[in-house]
BARO-67042 format. One line per field, with one value per residue (C-alpha): residue number from 0; y, z, x. Coordinates in steps of 0.001 Angstrom, whole numbers, plus 500000, padded with zeros to 6 digits. Last residue first. Layout:
pos: [NUM:...]
y: [Y:...]
z: [Z:...]
x: [X:...]
This chain:
pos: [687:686:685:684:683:682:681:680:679:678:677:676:675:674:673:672:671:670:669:668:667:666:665:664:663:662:661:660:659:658:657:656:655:654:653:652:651:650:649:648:647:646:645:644:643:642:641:640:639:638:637:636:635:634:633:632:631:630:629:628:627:626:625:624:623:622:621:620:619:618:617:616:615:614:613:612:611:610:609:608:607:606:605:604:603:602:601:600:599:598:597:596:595:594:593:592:591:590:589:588:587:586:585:584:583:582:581:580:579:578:577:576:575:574:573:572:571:570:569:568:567:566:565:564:563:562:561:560:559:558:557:556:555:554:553:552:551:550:549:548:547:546:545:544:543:542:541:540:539:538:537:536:535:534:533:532:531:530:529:528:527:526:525:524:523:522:521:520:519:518:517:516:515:514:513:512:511:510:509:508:507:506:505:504:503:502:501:500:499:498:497:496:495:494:493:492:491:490:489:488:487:486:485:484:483:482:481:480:479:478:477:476:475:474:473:472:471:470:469:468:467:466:465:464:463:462:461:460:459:458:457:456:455:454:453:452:451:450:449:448:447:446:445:444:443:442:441:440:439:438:437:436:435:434:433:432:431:430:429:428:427:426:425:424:423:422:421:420:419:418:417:416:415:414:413:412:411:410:409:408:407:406:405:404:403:402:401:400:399:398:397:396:395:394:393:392:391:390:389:388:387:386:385:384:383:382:381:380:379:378:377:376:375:374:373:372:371:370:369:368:367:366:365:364:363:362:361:360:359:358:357:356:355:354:353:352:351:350:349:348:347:346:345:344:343:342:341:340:339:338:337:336:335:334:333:332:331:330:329:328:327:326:325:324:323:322:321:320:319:318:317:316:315:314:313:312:311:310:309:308:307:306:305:304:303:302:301:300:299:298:297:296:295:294:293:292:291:290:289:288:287:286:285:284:283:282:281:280:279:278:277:276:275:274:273:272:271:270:269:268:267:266:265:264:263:262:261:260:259:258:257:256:255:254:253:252:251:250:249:248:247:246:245:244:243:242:241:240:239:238:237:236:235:234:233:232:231:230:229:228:227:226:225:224:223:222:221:220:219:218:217:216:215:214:213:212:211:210:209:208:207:206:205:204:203:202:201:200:199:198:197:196:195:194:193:192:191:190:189:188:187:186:185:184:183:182:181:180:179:178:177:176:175:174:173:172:171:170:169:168:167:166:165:164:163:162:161:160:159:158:157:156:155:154:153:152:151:150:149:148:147:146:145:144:143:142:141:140:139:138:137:136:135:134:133:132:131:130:129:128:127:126:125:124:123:122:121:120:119:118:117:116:115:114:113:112:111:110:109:108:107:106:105:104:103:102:101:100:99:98:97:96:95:94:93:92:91:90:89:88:87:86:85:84:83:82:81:80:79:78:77:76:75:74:73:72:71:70:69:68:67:66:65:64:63:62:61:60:59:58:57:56:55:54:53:52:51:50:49:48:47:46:45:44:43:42:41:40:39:38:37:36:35:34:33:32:31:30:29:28:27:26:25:24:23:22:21:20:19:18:17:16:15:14:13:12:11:10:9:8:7:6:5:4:3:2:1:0]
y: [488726:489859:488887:492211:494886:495631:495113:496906:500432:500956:499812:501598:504995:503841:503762:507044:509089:507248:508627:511978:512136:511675:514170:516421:515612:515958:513328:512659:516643:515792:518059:521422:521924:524104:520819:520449:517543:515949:513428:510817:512223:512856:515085:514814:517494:516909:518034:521462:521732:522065:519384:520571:523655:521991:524515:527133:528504:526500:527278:531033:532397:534018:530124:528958:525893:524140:520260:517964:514823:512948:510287:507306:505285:502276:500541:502877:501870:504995:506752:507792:510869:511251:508425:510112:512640:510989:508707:511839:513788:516872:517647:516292:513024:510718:513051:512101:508201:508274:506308:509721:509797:506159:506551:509948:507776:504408:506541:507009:506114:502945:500944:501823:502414:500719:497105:498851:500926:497950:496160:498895:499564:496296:495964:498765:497873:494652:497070:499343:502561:505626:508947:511069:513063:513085:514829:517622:518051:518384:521239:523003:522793:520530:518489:521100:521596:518575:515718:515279:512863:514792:512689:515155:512381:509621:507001:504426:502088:498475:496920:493078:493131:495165:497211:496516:496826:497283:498816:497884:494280:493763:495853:492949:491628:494431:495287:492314:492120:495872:495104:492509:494705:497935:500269:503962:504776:508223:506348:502953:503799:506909:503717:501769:503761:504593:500963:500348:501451:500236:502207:500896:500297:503009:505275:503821:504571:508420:508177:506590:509596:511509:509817:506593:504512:501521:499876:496049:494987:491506:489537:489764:488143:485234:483439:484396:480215:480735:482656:483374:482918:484665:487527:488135:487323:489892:492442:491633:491434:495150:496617:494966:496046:499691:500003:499075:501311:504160:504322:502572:504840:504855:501282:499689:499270:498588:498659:496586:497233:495373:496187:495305:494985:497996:499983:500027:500358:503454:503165:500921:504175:505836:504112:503767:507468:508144:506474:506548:507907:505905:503235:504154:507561:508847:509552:508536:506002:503217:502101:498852:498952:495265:493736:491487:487710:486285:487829:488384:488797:492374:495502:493185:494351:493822:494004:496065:495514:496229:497564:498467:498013:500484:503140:503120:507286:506718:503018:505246:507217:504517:502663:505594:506049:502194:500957:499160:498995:501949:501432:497809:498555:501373:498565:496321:499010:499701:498014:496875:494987:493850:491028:491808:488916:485697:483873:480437:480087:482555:482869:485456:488302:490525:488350:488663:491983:490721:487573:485453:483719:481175:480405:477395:476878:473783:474159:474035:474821:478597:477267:474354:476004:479208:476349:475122:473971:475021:478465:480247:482497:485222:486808:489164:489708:491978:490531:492199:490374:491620:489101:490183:489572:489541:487145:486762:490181:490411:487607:489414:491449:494793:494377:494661:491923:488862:487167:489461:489090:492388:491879:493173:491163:490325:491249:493971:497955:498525:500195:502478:504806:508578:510993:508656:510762:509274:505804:504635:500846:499291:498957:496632:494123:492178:489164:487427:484882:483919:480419:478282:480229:479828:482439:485672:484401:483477:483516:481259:478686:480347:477514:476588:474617:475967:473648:475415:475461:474586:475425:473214:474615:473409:473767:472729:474153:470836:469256:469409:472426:471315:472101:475902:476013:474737:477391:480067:478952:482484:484673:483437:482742:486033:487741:485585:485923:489687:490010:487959:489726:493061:491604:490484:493364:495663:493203:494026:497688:497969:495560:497756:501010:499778:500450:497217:494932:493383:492542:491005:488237:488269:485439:485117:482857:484995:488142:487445:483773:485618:488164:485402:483103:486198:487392:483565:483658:486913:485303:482374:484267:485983:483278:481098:484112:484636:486908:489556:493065:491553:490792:492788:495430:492396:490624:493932:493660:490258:491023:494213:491510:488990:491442:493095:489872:488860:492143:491526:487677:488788:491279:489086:486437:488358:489582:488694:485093:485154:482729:484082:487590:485749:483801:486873:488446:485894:485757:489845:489730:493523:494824:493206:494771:497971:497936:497452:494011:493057:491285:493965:496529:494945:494325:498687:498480:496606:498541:501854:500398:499071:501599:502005:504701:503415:499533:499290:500857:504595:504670:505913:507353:509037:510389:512459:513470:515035:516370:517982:516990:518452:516838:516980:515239:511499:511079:513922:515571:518989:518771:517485:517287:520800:522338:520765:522173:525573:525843:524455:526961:529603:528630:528017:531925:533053:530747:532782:530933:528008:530515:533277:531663:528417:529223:531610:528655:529539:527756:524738:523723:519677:517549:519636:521736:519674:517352:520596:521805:518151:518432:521240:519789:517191:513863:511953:508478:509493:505854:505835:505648:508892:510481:509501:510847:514110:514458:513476:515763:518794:518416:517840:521173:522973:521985:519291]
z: [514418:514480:517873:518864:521661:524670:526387:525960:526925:525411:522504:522019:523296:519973:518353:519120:518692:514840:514623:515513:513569:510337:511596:511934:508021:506755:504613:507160:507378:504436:505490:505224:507469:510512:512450:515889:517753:520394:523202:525722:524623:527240:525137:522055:519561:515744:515563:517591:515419:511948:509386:505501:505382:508433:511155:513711:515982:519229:518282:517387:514006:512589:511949:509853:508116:511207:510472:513681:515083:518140:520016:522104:524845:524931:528523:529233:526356:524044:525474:522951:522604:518847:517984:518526:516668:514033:513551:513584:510782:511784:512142:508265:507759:507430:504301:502795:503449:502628:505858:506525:503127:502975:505999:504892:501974:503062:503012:506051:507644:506366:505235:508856:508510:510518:508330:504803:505601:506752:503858:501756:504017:502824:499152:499012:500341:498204:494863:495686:496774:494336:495481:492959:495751:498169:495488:494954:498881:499374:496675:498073:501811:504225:504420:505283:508568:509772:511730:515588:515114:512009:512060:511274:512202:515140:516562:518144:520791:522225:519543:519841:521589:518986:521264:521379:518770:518817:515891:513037:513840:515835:512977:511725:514313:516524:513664:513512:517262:517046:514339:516358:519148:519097:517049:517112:514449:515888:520075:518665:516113:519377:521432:519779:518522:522481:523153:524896:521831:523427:521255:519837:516752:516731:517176:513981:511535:513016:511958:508404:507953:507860:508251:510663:512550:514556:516728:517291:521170:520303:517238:515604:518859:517891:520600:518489:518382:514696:513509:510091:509275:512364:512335:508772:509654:512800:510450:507666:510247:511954:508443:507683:511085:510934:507313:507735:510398:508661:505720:502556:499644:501452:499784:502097:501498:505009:504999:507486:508027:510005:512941:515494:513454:511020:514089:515224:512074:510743:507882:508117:509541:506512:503786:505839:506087:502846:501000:503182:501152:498675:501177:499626:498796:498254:502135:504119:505121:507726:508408:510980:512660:513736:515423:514367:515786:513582:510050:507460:504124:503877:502896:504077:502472:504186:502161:502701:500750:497549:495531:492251:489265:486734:488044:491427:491826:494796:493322:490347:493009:494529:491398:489779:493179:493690:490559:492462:490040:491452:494949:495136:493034:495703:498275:496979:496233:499685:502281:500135:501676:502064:504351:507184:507244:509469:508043:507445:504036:504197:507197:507122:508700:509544:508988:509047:507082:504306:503735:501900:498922:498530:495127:495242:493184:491617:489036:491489:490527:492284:495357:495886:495862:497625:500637:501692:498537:496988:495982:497652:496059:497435:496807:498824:498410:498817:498347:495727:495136:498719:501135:500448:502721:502623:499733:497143:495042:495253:493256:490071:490736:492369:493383:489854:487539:489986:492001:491406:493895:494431:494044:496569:495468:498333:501264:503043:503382:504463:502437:502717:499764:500551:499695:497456:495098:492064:492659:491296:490627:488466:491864:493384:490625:489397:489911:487860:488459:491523:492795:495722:495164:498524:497160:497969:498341:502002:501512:503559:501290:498412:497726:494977:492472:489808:488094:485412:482620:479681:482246:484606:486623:490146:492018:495645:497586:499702:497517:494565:492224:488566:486407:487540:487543:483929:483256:484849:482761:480966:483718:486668:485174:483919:487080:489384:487232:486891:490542:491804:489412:491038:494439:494324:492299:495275:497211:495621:495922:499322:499796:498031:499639:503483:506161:507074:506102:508999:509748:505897:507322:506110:504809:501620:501109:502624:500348:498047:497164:496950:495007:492120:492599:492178:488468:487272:487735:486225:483149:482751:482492:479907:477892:478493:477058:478186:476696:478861:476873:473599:473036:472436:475443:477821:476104:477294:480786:481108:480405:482689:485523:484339:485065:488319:489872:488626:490182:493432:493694:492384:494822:497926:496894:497017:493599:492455:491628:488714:487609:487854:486453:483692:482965:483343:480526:478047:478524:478192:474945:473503:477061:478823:476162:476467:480487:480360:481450:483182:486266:488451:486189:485489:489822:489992:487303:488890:491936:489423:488859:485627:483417:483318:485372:488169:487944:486131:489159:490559:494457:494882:491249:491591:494977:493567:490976:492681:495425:493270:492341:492137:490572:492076:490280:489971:487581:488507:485702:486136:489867:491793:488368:487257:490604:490824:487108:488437:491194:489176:486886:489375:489639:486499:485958:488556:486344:483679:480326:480661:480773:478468:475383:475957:476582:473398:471226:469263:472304:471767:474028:474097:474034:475110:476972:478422:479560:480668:483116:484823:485128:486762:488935:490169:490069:487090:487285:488452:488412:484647:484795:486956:484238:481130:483548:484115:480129:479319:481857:480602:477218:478222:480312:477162:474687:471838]
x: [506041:502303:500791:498367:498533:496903:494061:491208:491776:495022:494003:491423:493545:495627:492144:491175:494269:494472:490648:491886:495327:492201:490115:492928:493961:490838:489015:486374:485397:483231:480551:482970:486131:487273:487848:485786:487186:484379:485503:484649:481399:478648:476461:475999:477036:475977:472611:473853:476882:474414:474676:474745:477481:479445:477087:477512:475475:476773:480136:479834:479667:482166:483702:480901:482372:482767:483071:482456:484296:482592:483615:481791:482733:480397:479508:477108:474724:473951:470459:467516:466793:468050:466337:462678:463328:464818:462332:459683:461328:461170:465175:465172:467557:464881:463193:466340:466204:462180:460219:458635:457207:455624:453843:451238:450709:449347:446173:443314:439870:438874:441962:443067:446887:449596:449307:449128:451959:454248:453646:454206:457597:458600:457571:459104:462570:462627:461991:464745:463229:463638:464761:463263:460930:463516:465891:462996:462712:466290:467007:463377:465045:464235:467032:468983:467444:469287:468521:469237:471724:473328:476497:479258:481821:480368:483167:481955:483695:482563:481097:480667:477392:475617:473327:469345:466858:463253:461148:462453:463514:459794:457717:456469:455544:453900:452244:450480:449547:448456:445864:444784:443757:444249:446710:445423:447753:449756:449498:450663:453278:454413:454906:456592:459741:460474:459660:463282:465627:468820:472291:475129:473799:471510:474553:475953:473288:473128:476980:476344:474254:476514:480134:479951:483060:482200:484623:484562:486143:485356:484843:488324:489748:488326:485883:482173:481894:481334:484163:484079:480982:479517:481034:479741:476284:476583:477137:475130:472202:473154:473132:469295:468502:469924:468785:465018:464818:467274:464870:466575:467667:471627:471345:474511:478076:479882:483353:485464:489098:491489:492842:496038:499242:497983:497198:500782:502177:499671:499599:496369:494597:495859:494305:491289:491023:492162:489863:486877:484135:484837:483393:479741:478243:474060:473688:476623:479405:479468:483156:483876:486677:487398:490135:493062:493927:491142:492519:490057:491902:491946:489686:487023:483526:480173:477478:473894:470667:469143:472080:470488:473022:471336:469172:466353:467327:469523:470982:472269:474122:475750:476229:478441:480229:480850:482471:485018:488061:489625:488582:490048:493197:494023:493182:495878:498276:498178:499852:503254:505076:508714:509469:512877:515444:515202:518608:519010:519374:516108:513500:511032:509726:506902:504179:500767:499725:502511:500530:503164:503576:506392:508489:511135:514007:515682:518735:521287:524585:525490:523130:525484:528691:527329:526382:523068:521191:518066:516966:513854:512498:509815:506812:505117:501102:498624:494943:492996:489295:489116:486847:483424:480463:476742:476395:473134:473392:477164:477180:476446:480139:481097:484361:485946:487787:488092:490551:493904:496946:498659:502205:505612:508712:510601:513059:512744:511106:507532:504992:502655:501160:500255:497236:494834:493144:495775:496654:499889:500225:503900:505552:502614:503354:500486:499719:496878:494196:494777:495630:494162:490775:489088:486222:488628:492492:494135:497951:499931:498921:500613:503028:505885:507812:510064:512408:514797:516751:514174:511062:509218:506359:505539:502228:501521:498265:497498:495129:497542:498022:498655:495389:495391:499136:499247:496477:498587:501673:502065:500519:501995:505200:506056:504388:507005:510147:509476:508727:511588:514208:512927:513341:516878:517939:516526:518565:522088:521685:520786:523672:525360:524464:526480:524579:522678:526088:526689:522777:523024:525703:529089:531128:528820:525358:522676:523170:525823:523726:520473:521529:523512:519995:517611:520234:520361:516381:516125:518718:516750:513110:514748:516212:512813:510905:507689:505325:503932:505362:506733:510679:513457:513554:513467:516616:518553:516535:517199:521207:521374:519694:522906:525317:523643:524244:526958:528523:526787:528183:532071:532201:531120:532571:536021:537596:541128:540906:538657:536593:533109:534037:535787:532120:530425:532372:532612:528333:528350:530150:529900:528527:531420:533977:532382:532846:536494:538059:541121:539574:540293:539197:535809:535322:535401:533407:530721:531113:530806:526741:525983:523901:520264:520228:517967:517740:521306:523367:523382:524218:527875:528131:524588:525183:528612:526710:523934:526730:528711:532335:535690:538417:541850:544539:546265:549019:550947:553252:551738:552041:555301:557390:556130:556971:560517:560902:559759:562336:564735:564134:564342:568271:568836:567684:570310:572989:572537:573063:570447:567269:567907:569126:568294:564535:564566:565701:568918:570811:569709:565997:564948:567934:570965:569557:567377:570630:572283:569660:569382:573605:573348:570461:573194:570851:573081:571732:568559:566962:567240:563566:563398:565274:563391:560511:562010:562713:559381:557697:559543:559221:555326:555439:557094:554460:555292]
C-alpha cells in the first residue's frame, strides 16, 4: 500500500469516527501506531521530532484536501468537449451523455441498457426521478439506437415490422418531449437537446416514411380514395395519411418512390439550400429521367422530382394519450409553399430541402448527350421546344423564364437557378422556367415555336391569364438564348418583310403565299407577360466567330430535325422562282450556326430592331481580353461590341470566358436584378 493511500485510509477511518480524537498529536500517534513502527524510516525520523510532526501535519492536511479528493480537475479540449455536449446516437453512434446522465439516476449503467435495452426503457419509463422532459428525449434516443441496431441486421429496403415499430416508438417519444412536455419548443430554441431530440424526430420520420412508401406502395396505389386518403395497417400500428398538399407531375396522387433528400449529393452543383425545422426532407419520384417518349407530344413538364416534407402526426392531446395511441397520421407538404406548420397545437418551423429535387432533375435528365446528338440529327431528336417547371407550378409565384445557347440545354443553368432559388426572398416570389429547345432550328422558326410553348404553358395553367404567375415574367438568355430573348420582347414592324420582298422579287401571288407562311416568322410582337429581360453574352449583333473554318465545318453537320426541314423547304420553295434560282442560297442562312455569324442577314436585321419601352432590359458580358480595351474586347466567342446595347438599365462586365452565366458576379447580378424586380412591380409574395 503507498504512503498517500495509508494516509487516506487512516484520515477517512477518522472522519467516519466523526474525529473522535481531533488533537493532531493524537492523529500522529494513531499512524504510528497502525501504519509506520518505529523500525520504519517514517517513524524513525518523522514521529520522534516534534519539528517534523509539525510539517507533517502540514502535509497530511494537504493530502486530505487534495490527494484524497473525490472530484479533480480534468482538462478538456474543445473537440471533445463539443462532442460530449452535442454527440448522441445519430452522429457517433453512441447514446448521447443526457441519456447517461437519466441511466445514473435511474440506477442503470449504459452496458446494462445495451445488454437488455427493452428492461431498460421500461425502468426509464417508470421512474420517479427524471422529469418528462428527460425521460421523453432519453426514450427517444433509446428506441432510435434500437431501430438502428435491428437496422444493421436486416436487408437495405425491406421492411421489418420490429424496425418500423421502434422508428415509430422513437417519432412518437420526440414528438411527445417536443410538443407534449411543460415547456414549449420557443423555450427551449437554445438549448442542444432539443436540437438533438428533433433531428431524431425527423430521421425516424424519414425512415418510417421511405420504408412504407416503398414496401406497401402498391397497397397505397390500390387504397387512395377520391380525395387523396391512404392508410396502411401494420402489426402495431395504424398509419393513415395525405399528400394533397403536394402537387405531383401527371396528377399522380402518389409517387412512385421517396427518397430521402439527406442520402443526395450533387457534384457540379456549388451549394445545397435548405431550411432548418420540423420534418423529414424527401424528393418525391414520378418517373425515371426527365426526358421521356411523351416529351414528344407535350409542351410542358411539371418536375418528375417534387421536394417534399414529411411529417407525423400522432393522435391524442395529452403525453398520456399520445404515449398509448396506436394511430398516427403522415402529411406531405410543399416546402416552397409553406413555411410552417401546426403540431399538438404548436405552429413550428418546416424543414426543406430546395435542392435535392432539382439536383435529381439535372442528373437524371439526359440533356447534354441529347442536346448535342439533336445538333448533328442523332439519337433522341428534340424537334421542338418544352417548357420545364423546376417546381410544381405555383399561381401566387412569378416567372423567370431561362433560354440557354447553341448546342446546350438548362444544364447550362445549374448554378444559377440553383442559386437564384437560394435566395429566400426570391425563392418566396419566383419559380423557375427552363426552356429546352432544338438549338438546330433557325432563330425565326425558334422564336415563334419558343414564344408558342410559352404562351401554351401559361395558358394551361391559368386560363383567364389573372394569376400572378402570368404577369410581370422575366426572361433570362445565355448566347444565343439571349438574341432568342430580345426577339421576344421586341416589335418586328416589317423590318424582316421587307428585305424577303426586295432580295426575292415577290409580286403578286407569289407574295400572298409567302406572306402566309412566313406570318409567325416574319412578324412578331412583344410577349405581353414579360416585363424584364435579362441578356448574358448574347451575340445580338452576331459574332465573327461563327465564321471561322471550325464554325463553318460544324454548320455544315448541323442537321435539321425532320419537322424543321420540311419547314424551311417549304419556305424555300415558295421565296425562290423555280425558274431563275436554287432553294439553296435560303437554306444556309436559315442554319442555327450560320444565324449566329455578324453577316448573317436575320441577324442583321434583328439587331436593329427596337425593344418595347415598357421592358427594362440588362446586360451581363464576359471579358476575356482584358489588355485590350472595352470596346475591343471580346468573351473568347462573342465580341463586347455584339453584346452591348444601348439603353440598358444596366450592363456588368465580368472578366470571364463565354459561359460567364456560371460566375459568381453574374450570378449576385441576376439576384440584384430580380430584387430591383420586385421592387418595381409591386412587392412581395404570400408564403406564410
Amino acid at each position: 500500500m503507498s504512503l498517500l493511500r495509508k494516509i487516506c485510509h487512516v484520515s477517512i477511518a477518522l472522519l467516519l469516527d466523526n474525529l473522535q480524537n481531533s488533537h493532531p498529536l493524537a492523529l500522529l500517534n494513531s499512524l504510528h501506531t497502525t501504519y509506520f513502527p518505529r523500525d520504519h524510516f517514517i517513524g524513525n525520523y518523522v514521529f520522534n521530532s516534534y519539528s517534523y510532526r509539525a510539517i507533517f501535519i502540514a502535509l497530511l492536511s494537504f493530502f486530505l484536501l487534495s490527494g484524497c479528493a473525490g472530484v479533480k480537475t480534468v482538462s478538456v479540449s474543445t473537440n471533445d468537449y463539443m462532442s460530449q455536449r452535442r454527440g448522441d446516437i445519430l452522429t457517433t453512434g453512441e447514446t448521447s451523455s443526457a441519456v447517461g446522465v437519466a441511466l445514473q439516476v435511474v440506477g442503470i449503467n449504459e452496458k446494462q441498457c445495451r445488454a437488455a435495452p427493452q428492461q431498460c426503457r421500461d425502468q426509464v419509463a417508470k421512474n420517479i426521478g427524471i422529469d418528462d422532459e428527460q425521460r421523453m428525449s432519453a426514450l427517444a434516443e433509446l428506441w432510435l439506437q434500437e431501430a438502428l441496431a435491428m437496422d444493421q441486421k436486416i436487408n437495405e429496403g425491406i421492411l421489418s415490422e420490429d424496425v418500423l415499430n421502434a422508428y415509430l416508438e422513437s417519432a412518437r417519444h420526440a414528438y411527445a418531449y417536443l410538443f407534449l412536455t411543460p415547456r414549449s419548443p420557443n423555450q427551449r430554441a437554445l438549448e442542444d437537446r432539443q436540437t438533438q431530440v428533433r433531428d431524431y424526430y425527423n430521421f425516424s420520420v424519414q425512415q418510417t416514411v421511405t420504408r412504407t412508401f416503398n414496401h406497401h406502395h402498391q397497397h397505397l396505389l390500390d387504397s387512395i380514395d377520391e380525395q387523396g386518403l391512404f392508410s396502411v395497417t401494420s402489426k402495431q400500428w395504424r398509419i393513415s395519411g395525405q399528400l394533397n398538399e403536394v402537387r405531383l407531375a401527371e396528377r399522380q396522387q402518389i409517387p412512385d418512390q421517396l427518397i430521402p433528400a439527406s442520402s443526395l449529393t450533387f457534384k457540379g452543383l456549388r451549394n445545397q439550400y435548405r431550411r432548418d425545422g420540423i420534418g423529414a426532407e424527401l424528393v418525391a419520384v414520378t418517373a425515371k429521367r426527365v426526358v421521356n417518349k411523351s416529351s414528344r407530344e407535350d409542351v410542358f413538364s411539371e418536375t418528375p422530382f417534387p421536394a417534399i416534407t414529411a411529417v407525423l402526426r400522432f393522435s391524442g392531446d395529452s403525453l398520456d394519450e399520445v404515449l398509448n395511441t396506436q394511430d398516427v397520421e403522415l402529411l406531405g407538404f410543399d416546402p416552397y409553399k409553406r413555411n410552417s406548420v401546426r403540431l399538438a397545437g404548436t405552429q413550428v418551423p418546416l424543414a426543406a430541402n430546395f435542392t435535392s429535387g432539382y439536383g435529381l432533375w439535372l442528373a437524371r435528365s439526359g440533356f447534354a448527350k441529347q442536346s448535342l446528338l439533336t445538333l448533328v440529327g442523332r439519337g433522341e431528336v428534340l424537334e421542338k421546344p418544352r417548357v420545364y417547371l423546376m417546381q410544381p407550378y405555383d399561381p401566387k409565384r412569378r416567372v423567370i423564364i431561362m433560354l440557354h445557347g447553341l448546342a446546350s440545354s438548362p444544364e447550362a443553368w445549374i448554378n444559377v437557378a440553383n442559386e437564384v432559388l437560394g435566395d429566400e426572398t426570391l425563392r418566396k416570389n419566383f419559380q423557375v422556367w427552363q426552356v429546352y429547345y432544338p438549338t438546330n432550328a433557325p432563330l425565326a422558326l425558334n422564336q415563334y415555336a419558343i414564344r408558342k410553348a410559352i404562351q401554351q404553358t401559361l395558358k394551361a395553367f391559368d386560363p383567364e391569364g389573372t394569376n400572378r404567375a402570368s404577369q410581370d415574367v422575366v426572361l433570362i438568355g445565355h448566347s444565343m438564348g439571349g438574341v432568342l430573348a430580345r426577339l421576344l420582347v421586341s416589335d418586328s414592324g416589317d423590318r424582316f418583310w421587307e428585305p424577303i420582298v426586295k432580295n426575292y422579287a415577290l409580286e403578286g401571288e407569289r407574295k400572298e403565299q409567302a406572306r402566309k407562311k412566313l406570318r409567325n416568322y416574319a412578324w412578331f410582337k412583344p410577349m405581353p407577360q414579360v416585363s424584364r429581360a435579362v441578356f448574358i453574352a448574347a451575340p445580338h449583333r452576331g459574332t465573327p466567330f461563327a465564321e471561322n473554318r471550325f464554325s463553318r465545318w460544324a454548320a455544315g453537320v448541323v442537321k435539321l430535325p425532320v419537322s424543321v426541314l420540311s419547314r424551311v423547304t417549304e419556305i424555300a420553295q415558295l421565296l425562290v422562282d423555280p425558274s431563275s434560282a436554287s432553294a439553296a442560297p435560303v437554306t444556309r442562312p436559315l442554319n442555327s450556326i450560320s444565324n449566329l455569324s455578324n453577316q448573317d442577314p436575320f441577324v442583321r436585321v434583328a439587331a436593329d430592331i427596337p425593344i418595347v419601352k415598357q421592358v427594362p432590359y440588362h446586360s451581363i458580358i464576359g471579358n476575356n481580353t482584358p489588355e485590350l480595351s472595352l470596346l475591343l474586347s471580346s468573351d473568347g466567342v462573342v465580341p463586347y461590341s455584339s453584346s452591348h446595347l444601348a439603353g440598358a438599365q444596366s450592363e456588368k462586365v465580368i472578366h470571364s470566358w463565354h459561359s460567364v452565366q456560371e460566375k459568381p458576379a453574374a450570378i449576385v447580378e441576376v439576384r440584384r436584378i430580380l430584387h430591383q424586380h420586385l421592387q418595381d412591380t409591386s412587392g412581395l409574395s404570400y408564403v406564410d
